[in-house]
C-alpha positions in Angstrom: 0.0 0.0 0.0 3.0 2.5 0.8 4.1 2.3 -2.6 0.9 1.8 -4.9 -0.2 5.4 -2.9 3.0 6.8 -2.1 5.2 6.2 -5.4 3.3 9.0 -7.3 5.4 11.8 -5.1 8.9 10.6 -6.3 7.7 10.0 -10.2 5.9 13.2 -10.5 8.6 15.5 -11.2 9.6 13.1 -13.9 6.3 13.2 -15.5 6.8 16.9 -15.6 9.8 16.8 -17.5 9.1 13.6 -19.5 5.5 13.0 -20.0 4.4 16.7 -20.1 2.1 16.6 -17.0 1.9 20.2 -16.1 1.8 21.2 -12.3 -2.1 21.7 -12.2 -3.0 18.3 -14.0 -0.3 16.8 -11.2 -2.9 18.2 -8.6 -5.6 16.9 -10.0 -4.1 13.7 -10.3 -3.5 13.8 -6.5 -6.9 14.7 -5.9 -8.2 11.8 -8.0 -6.0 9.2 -5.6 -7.3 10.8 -2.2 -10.9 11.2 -3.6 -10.4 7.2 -4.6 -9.3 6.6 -0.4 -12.1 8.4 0.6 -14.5 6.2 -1.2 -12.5 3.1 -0.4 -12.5 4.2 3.9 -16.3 4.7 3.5 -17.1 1.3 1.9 -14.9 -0.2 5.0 -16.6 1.3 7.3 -20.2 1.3 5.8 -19.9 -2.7 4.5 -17.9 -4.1 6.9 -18.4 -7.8 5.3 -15.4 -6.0 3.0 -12.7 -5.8 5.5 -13.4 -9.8 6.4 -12.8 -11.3 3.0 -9.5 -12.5 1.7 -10.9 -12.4 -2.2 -11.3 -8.5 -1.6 -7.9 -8.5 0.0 -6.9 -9.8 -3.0 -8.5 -8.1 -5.6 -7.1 -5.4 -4.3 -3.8 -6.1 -4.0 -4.2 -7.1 -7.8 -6.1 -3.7 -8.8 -3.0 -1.7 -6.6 -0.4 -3.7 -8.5 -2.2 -3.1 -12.1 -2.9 0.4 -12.1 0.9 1.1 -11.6 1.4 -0.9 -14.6 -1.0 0.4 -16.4 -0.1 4.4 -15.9 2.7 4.3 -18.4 0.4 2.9 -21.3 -1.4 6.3 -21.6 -0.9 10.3 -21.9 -5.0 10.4 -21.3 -5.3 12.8 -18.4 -8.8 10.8 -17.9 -7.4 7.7 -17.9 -4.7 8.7 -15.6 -7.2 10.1 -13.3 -9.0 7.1 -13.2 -6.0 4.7 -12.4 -5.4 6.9 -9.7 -9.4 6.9 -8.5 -8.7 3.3 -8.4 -5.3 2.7 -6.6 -7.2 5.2 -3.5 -9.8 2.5 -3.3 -7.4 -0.4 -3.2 -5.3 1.3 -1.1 -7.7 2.4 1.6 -9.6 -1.2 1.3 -6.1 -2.9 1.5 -4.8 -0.6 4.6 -8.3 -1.1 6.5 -8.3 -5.1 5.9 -4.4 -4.6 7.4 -5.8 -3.0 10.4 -9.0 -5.1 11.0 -5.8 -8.1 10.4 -3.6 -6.5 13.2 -6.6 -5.6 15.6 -7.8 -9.2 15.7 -5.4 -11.5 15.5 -2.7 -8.9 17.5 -4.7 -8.6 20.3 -3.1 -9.9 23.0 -0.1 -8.6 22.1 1.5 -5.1 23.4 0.5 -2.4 21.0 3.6 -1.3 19.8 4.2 -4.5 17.9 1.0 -3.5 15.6 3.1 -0.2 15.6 5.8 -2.1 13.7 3.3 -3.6 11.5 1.9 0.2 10.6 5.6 1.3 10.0 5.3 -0.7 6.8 3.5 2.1 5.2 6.4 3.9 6.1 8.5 1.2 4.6 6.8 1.6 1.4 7.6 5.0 1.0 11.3 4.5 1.3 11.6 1.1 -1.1 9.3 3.6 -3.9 11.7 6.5 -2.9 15.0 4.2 -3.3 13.5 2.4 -6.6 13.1 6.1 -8.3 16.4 7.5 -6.9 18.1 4.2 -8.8 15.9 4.1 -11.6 16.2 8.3 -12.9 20.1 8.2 -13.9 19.1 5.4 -16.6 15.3 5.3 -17.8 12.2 7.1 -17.7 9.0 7.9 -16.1 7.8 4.8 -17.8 10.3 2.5 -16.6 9.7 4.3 -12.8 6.1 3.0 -13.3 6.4 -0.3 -14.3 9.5 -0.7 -11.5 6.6 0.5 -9.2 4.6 -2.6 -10.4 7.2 -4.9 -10.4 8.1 -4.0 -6.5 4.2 -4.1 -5.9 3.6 -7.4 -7.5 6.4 -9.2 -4.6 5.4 -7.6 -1.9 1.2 -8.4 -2.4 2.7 -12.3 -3.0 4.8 -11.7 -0.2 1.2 -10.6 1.6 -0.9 -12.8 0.0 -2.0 -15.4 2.9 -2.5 -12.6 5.3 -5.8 -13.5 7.3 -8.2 -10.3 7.8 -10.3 -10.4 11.0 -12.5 -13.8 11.1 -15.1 -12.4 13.0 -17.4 -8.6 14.3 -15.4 -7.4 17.1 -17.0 -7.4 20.0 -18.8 -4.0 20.9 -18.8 -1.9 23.9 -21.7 0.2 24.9 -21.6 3.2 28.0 -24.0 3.0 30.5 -25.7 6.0 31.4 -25.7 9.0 29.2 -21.6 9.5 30.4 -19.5 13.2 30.2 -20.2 15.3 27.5 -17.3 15.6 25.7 -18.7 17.2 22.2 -16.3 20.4 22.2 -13.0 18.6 22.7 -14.1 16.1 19.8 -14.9 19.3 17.9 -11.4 21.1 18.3 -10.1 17.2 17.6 -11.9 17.0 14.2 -11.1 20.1 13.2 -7.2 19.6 13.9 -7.6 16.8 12.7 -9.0 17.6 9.4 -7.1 20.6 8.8 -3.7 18.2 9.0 -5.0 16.2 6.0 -4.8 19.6 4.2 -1.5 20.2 5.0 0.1 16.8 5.3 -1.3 16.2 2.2 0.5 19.3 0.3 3.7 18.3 1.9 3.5 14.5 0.9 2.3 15.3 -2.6 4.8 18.2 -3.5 7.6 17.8 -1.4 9.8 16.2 -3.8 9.5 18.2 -6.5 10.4 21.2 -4.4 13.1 19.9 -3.4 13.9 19.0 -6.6 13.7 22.6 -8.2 17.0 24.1 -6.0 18.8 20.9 -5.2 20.5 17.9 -7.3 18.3 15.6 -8.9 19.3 12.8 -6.1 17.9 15.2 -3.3 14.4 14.8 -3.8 14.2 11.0 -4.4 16.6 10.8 -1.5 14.6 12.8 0.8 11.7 10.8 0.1 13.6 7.7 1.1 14.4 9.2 4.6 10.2 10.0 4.9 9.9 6.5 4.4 13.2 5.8 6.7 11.3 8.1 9.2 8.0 7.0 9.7 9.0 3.6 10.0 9.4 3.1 13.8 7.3 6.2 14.5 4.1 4.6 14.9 5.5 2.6 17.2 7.5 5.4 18.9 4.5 8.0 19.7 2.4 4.8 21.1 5.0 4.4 23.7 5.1 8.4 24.7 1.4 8.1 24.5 1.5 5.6 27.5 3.3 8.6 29.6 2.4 11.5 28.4 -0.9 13.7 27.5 -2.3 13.0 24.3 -3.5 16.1 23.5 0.0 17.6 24.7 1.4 15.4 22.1 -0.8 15.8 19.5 0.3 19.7 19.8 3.9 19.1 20.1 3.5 16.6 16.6 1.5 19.3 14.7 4.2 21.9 15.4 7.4 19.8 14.7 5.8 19.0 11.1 4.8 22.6 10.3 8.2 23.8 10.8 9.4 20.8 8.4 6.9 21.5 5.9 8.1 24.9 5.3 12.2 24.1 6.0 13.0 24.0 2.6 10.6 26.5 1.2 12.5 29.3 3.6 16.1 27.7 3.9 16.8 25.5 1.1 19.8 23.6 0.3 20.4 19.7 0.9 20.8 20.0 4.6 17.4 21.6 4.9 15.8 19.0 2.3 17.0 16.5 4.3 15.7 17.8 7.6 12.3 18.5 6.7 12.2 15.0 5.4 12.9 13.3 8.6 10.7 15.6 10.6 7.8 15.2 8.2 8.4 11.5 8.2 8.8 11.2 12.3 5.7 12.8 12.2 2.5 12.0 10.0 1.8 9.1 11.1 2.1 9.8 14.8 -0.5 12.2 14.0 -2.7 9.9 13.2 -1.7 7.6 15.8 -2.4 10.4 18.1 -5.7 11.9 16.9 -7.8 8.5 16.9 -6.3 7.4 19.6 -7.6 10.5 21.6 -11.3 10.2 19.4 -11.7 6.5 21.2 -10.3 8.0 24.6 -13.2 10.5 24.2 -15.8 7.7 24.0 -17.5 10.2 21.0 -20.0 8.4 19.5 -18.3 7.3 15.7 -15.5 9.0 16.8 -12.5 7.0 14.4 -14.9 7.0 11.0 -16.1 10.6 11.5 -12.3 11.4 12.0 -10.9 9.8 9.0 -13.9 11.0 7.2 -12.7 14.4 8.0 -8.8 13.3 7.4 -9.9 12.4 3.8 -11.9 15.3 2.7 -8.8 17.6 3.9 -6.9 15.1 1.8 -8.9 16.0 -1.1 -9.3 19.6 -0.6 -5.1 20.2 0.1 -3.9 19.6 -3.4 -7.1 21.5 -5.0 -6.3 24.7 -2.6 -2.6 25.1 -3.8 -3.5 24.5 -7.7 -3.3 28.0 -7.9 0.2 28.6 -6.7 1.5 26.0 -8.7 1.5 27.9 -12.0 4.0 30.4 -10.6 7.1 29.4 -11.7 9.9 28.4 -9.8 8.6 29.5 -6.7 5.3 27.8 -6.7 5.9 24.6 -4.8 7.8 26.8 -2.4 4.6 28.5 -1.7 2.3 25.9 -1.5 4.8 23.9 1.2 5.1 27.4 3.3 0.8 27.3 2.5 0.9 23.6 3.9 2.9 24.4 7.2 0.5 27.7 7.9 -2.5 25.4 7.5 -1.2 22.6 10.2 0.1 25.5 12.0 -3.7 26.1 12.5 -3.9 22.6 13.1 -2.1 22.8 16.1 -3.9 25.9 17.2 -6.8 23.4 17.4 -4.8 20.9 19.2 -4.0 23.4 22.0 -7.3 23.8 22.4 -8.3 20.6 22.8 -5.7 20.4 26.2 -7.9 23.3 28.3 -9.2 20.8 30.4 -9.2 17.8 28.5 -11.3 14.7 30.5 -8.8 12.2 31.1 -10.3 10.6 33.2 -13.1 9.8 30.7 -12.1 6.0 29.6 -9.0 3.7 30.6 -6.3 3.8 28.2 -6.7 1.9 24.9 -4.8 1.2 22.0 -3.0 3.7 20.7 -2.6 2.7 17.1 -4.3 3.5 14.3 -6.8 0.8 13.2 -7.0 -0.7 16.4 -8.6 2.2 18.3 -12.4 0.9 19.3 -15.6 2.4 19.2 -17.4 2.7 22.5 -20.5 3.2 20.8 -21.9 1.5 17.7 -20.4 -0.9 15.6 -16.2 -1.5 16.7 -14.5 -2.7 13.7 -11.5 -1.2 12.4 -11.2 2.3 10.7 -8.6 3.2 7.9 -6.2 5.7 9.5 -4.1 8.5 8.2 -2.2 7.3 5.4 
């Protein structure tokens, strides 16, 4: 799933060289993935009989692996747009299934191994940042593609026999009508959503800003250090949720990202390129980790679906509000990163509002990875989170 979302970043700015993609059609191409996740997290959540079944595991492990190879047999912006439609279903279906997987059959183990297990999104990002950093010096955007597939094709018969959740998890229902905790879950969704607008900027463009003021290798190889980054950080923010505040760590998250969002749009050079990278990749998805985590502790009715509902619509809307800034030049994907790290600026604005007397004492600590948060009202399977 990391690379059959993530590989678009490091192959765009050959597309705009090579294939002729201009900056706007790469933003709408964006949009048409995230749109494609958003559908995919709603049929999880809404048809649950999805995220139990091995032939949909399957299928969509198949329908990930063909679209890569499929994008270099085209220059139809429509069909492009399409392929990427479909690799956002597949990969929210796929990432959801992996989840329900962990939550089930991971249960009685400490959280921070599922952690692990969600690091391999990060993982992805690295092999499709690595594979494009080798492949540019001797082929095209074509051959990045079809690399892409190639990589994609072992790893889903590497994942092939992985058993999704055999059965409903069991649900848990208050007693009583409970604290009324609807304005911290407010100040929550609205960080929340607001960091899929910016996250989204950074992981779409950030390579080919990088790649405007630094050598070619910069880019892909900030990419790989994302991937590098995010690897144990599931895993990582679980544990310093165990000691710490939530909320105060949710905060502190939103602001370390927002400063490496917009690192190489005000500093440039390697050094910066290659900070921002490991900030932004230390970060995104302890975000997430963070955010659901605190919706469960809430005990907010729907809390995990309405938040990745949120997540994916700022997913959409983040590459359609920098379009704009994209046509100017040189400079454009420097403003749209500084755009990126304002808007989770905000973000964390939210977030410190969401400490001012934040119930702690509302439900016992929980899981505190994404996927295997659980509903405490209403039906408990398995959300799709951030990524």
């Amino acid at each position: 799933m990391g690379v059959g979302r993530f590989v678009y970043t490091p192959i765009l700015p050959l597309m705009h060289t090579q294939a002729g993609l201009s900056a706007g059609a790469g933003a709408n191409l964006a949009t048409a993935n995230y749109a494609g996740y958003l559908v995919g997290a709603l049929a999880g959540i809404l048809a649950p009989v999805l995220v139990r079944s091995r032939a949909v595991l399957r299928a969509c492990l198949l329908l990930l692996t063909g679209t890569l190879a499929a994008m270099p047999l085209t220059h139809s912006m429509i069909v492009w747009s399409l392929l990427r439609l479909v690799a956002g279903v597949a990969s929210a279906l796929v990432f959801v299934i992996a989840a329900g997987s962990l939550l089930h059959h991971l249960r009685e183990h400490p959280p921070h191994l599922s952690g692990w297990a969600f690091g391999g999104v990060g993982g992805g990002i690295a092999l499709s940042g690595l594979l494009v950093l080798v492949v540019r010096p001797v082929a095209d955007w074509r051959t990045a593609w079809w690399t892409a597939a190639a990589l994609a094709a072992l790893l889903a018969a590497l994942s092939w026999q992985l058993r999704p959740e055999e059965a409903p998890l069991t649900t848990v229902r208050r007693s009583g009508t409970g604290p009324r905790t609807h304005r911290w879950f407010a100040a929550l969704f609205v960080s929340y959503t607001l960091e899929g607008v910016g996250y989204i900027i950074a992981g779409t463009f950030l390579v080919a800003a990088v790649g405007q003021g630094s050598p070619g290798w910069v880019g892909s190889g900030a990419w790989v250090l994302v991937g590098l980054a995010a690897v144990p950080s599931a895993a990582l923010w679980a544990r310093l949720g165990r000691r710490w505040s939530r909320p105060g760590l949710l905060l502190t998250a939103l602001v370390v990202q927002a400063v490496g969002i917009v690192l190489p749009a005000l500093v440039g050079g390697t050094a910066a390129a290659l900070g921002s990278a490991l900030l932004f990749g230390a970060t995104f998805i302890g975000i997430s980790t963070l955010a659901l985590a605190a919706g469960a502790h809430l005990r907010f009715p729907r809390s995990v679906a309405l938040l990745t509902a949120g997540y994916s619509v700022g997913q959409i809307l983040g590459p359609l509000l920098v379009a704009p800034l994209l046509h100017d030049g040189h400079d454009g994907y420097r403003r749209a990163l500084v755009l990126a790290g304002l808007v989770v600026l905000v973000a964390a604005g939210a977030a410190a509002v969401l400490r001012i007397g934040f119930p702690h004492h509302v439900a016992a600590e929980g899981p505190t990875v994404p996927g295997q948060q659980r509903e405490s009202t209403g039906d408990a399977r398995p959300a799709p989170a951030g990524p």
